[in-house]
N, C-alpha and C positions, 0 to 999 in steps of 0.2 A: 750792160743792160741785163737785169734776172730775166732768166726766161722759164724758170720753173726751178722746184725743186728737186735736190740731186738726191741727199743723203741726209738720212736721221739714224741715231745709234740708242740705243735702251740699255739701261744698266738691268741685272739679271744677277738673281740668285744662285741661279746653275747654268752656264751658257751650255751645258750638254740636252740638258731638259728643256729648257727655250730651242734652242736647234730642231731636236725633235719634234715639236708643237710647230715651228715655223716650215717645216721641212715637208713632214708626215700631212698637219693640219691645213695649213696655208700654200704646201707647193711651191715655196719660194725658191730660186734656183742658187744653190751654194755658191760662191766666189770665193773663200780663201776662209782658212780656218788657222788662229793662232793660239794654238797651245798653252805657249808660256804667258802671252799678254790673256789667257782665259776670253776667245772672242772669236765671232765668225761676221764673215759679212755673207751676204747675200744679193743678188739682182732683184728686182722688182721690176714685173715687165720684161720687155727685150732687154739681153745683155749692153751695159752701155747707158740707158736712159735714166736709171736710178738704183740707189744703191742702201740698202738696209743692214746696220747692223748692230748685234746685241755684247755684251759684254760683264761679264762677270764681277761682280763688287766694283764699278770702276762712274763714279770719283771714290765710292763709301759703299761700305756694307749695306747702308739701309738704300734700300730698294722702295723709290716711293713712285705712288701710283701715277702713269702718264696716258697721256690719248693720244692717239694715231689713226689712220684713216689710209688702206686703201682702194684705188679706184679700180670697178670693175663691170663689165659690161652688166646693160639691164640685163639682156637676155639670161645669165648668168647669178644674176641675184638670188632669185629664189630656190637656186640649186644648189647655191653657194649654204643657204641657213637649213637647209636639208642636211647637207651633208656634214654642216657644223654640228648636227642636233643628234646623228646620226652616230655621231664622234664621241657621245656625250658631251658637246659643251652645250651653255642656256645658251641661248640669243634671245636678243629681248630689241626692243623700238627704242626710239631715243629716250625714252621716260621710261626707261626701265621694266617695261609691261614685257613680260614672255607669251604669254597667250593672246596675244594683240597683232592687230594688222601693221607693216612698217610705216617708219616717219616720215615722209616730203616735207622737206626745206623748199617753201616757197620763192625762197628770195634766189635762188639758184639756178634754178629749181635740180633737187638729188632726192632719190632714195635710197636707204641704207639700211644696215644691219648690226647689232651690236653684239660682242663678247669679250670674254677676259682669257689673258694668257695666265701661263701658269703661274708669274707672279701678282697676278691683278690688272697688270696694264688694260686698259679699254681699247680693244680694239674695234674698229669699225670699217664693213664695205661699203662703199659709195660708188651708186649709178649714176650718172647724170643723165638728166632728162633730156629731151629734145624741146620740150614744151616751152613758150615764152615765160618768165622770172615772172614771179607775182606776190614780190616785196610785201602789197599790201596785206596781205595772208598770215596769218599763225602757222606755225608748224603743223600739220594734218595729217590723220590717217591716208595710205597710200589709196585706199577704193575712194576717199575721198574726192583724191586730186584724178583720180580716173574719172569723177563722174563731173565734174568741175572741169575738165580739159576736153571731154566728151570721147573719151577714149572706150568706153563701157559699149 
């Protein structure tokens, strides 16, 4: 029976320069660095519950753009895209708005944040709400779903 997901891998134009961005940017915690296969892995979370890693030209040279998402406390969200912007990366809401309030995923209900690694990949954090899923809903600005949950 799945019980979640363990590991996802990204192919990379330079796994030294992805390392650094996942390292430096993201905090990811190193697990094992292979030289000659051009690759690192990394933990995500506690050691043990999930595992991330990027790798150099590997199936192909070309490097095409992927999405990934990880999860991270609310509390933590808005310090998170401080310190991304901080960093010089954009962040932007799910529609690609950078001077805009974040996205709520109704049907979830999450809030997240959006930016690119150094080869483009989309990366994204994701809070999850405590609030009841409210399917019926469009994607919304975050003060939105505040004022709409009565959280304001």
């Amino acid at each position: 029976m799945i019980r979640g997901l363990f590991e996802t891998h990204i192919n990379v134009s330079d796994y030294k320069i992805s390392a650094e961005f996942y390292e430096q940017v993201l905090d990811l915690i190193p697990l094992h660095e292979d030289p000659a296969r051009r690759s690192k892995f990394y933990w995500v979370g506690r050691p043990g519950e999930a595992m991330f890693g990027i790798r150099e030209h590997y199936p192909s040279p070309l490097v095409q753009r992927q999405h990934f998402a990880f999860r991270v406390g609310l509390e933590d969200l808005e310090k998170a895209r401080t310190r991304l912007e901080d960093r010089g990366l954009e962040t932007t809401n799910f529609f690609g708005e950078k001077d805009a309030p974040l996205s709520v995923f109704p049907f979830m209900p999450a809030v997240s944040v959006y930016f690119d690694d150094p080869d483009g990949h989309s990366v994204e954090l994701l809070a999850m709400l405590g609030d009841a899923p409210r399917p019926e809903l469009a994607i919304l600005p975050w003060p939105e779903w505040k004022r709409i949950c009565g959280r304001e």
